[in-house]
Structures are given as structure tokens and as C-alpha cells.
C-alpha positions as CSV (number, residue, x, y, z in Angstrom):
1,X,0.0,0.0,0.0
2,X,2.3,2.8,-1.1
3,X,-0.2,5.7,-0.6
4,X,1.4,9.1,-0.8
5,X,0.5,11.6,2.4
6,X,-2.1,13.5,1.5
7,X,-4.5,10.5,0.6
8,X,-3.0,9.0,3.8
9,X,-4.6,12.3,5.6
10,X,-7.7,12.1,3.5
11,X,-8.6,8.6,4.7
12,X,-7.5,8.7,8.8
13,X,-10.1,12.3,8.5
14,X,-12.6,10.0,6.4
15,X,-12.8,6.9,9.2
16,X,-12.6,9.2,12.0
17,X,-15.3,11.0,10.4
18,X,-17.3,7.7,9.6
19,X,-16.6,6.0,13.0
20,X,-18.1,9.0,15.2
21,X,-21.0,9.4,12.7
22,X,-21.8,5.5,13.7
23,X,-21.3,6.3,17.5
24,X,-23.9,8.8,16.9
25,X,-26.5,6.8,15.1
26,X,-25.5,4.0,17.8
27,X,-26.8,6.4,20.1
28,X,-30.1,6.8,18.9
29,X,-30.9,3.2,18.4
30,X,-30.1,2.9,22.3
31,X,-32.5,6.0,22.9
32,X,-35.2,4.0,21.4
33,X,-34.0,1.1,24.0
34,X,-34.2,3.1,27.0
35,X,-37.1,5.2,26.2
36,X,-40.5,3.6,27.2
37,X,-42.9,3.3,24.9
38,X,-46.1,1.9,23.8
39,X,-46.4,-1.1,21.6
40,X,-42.6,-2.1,22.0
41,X,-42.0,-5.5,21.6
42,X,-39.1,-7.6,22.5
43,X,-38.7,-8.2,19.2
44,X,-37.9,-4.5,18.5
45,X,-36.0,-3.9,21.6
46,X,-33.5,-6.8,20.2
47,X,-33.5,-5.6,17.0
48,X,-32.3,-1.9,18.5
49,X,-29.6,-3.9,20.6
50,X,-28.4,-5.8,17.8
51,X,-28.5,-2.4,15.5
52,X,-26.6,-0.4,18.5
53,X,-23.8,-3.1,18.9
54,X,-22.9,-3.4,15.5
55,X,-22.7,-0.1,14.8
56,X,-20.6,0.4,17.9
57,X,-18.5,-2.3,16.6
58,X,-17.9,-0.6,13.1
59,X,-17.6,2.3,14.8
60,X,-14.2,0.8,16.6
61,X,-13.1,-1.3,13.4
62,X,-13.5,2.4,11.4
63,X,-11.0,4.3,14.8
64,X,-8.8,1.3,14.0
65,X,-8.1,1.9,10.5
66,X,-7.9,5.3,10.7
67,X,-5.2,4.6,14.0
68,X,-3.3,2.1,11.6
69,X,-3.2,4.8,8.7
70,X,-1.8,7.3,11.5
71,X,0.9,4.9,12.6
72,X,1.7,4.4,8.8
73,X,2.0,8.4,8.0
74,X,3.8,8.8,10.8
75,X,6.7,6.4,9.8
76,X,6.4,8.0,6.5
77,X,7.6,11.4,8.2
78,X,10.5,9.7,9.7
């Protein structure tokens, strides 16, 4: 992967950008958890959960990435 440093920048503001636009939406779905309200099944409650935890999970893969392209711009500079 011999990316030069500006597309190196580009993609750690990209997954950074992505993974904290997932922590938000993760948010949300566990709003919708915690909130009572009428007609809420089990069902729907799961299917929040399931919703919340893999976007958390993306969310980390996506600070991950972005961490690795760091590292790897960094040891470009030196």
C-alpha cells in the first residue's frame, strides 16, 4: 500500500469522520431502547440492541483503521 501523504490524511479524516457518525446513530438506536414506549416489543427492543452493537463495533473497526493509517503516516515522516 504505497499511498502518498495527503490520501494518507484524506482517509484517517474519512474513518474518524465515519466511525463517530456511527457512534452517533449507535446512540439513537439505544435512545429507542431506554425510552419507554407503547407497543414495543421484545422483538424491536432486540433488533435496536443488535442495531446499537454493531454499529458500535464498526464504529471501533473504522478508529482502528484510521489509528493504523496514522501509525503508517507517521513512519512516513521519519
Amino acid at each position: 500500500m504505497n499511498f502518498n501523504k495527503k490520501t494518507l490524511q484524506k482517509k484517517i479524516i474519512d474513518y474518524k469522520r465515519f466511525g463517530f457518525t456511527l457512534i452517533a446513530l449507535s446512540t439513537f438506536l439505544y435512545l429507542g431502547v431506554i425510552i419507554p414506549a407503547e407497543g414495543k416489543t421484545l422483538v424491536k427492543i432486540y433488533m435496536l440492541m443488535g442495531g446499537t452493537v454493531v454499529m458500535l463495533g464498526t464504529s471501533f473497526l473504522f478508529f482502528l483503521k484510521a489509528i493504523k493509517y496514522k501509525k503508517q503516516l507517521h513512519s512516513m515522516e521519519n
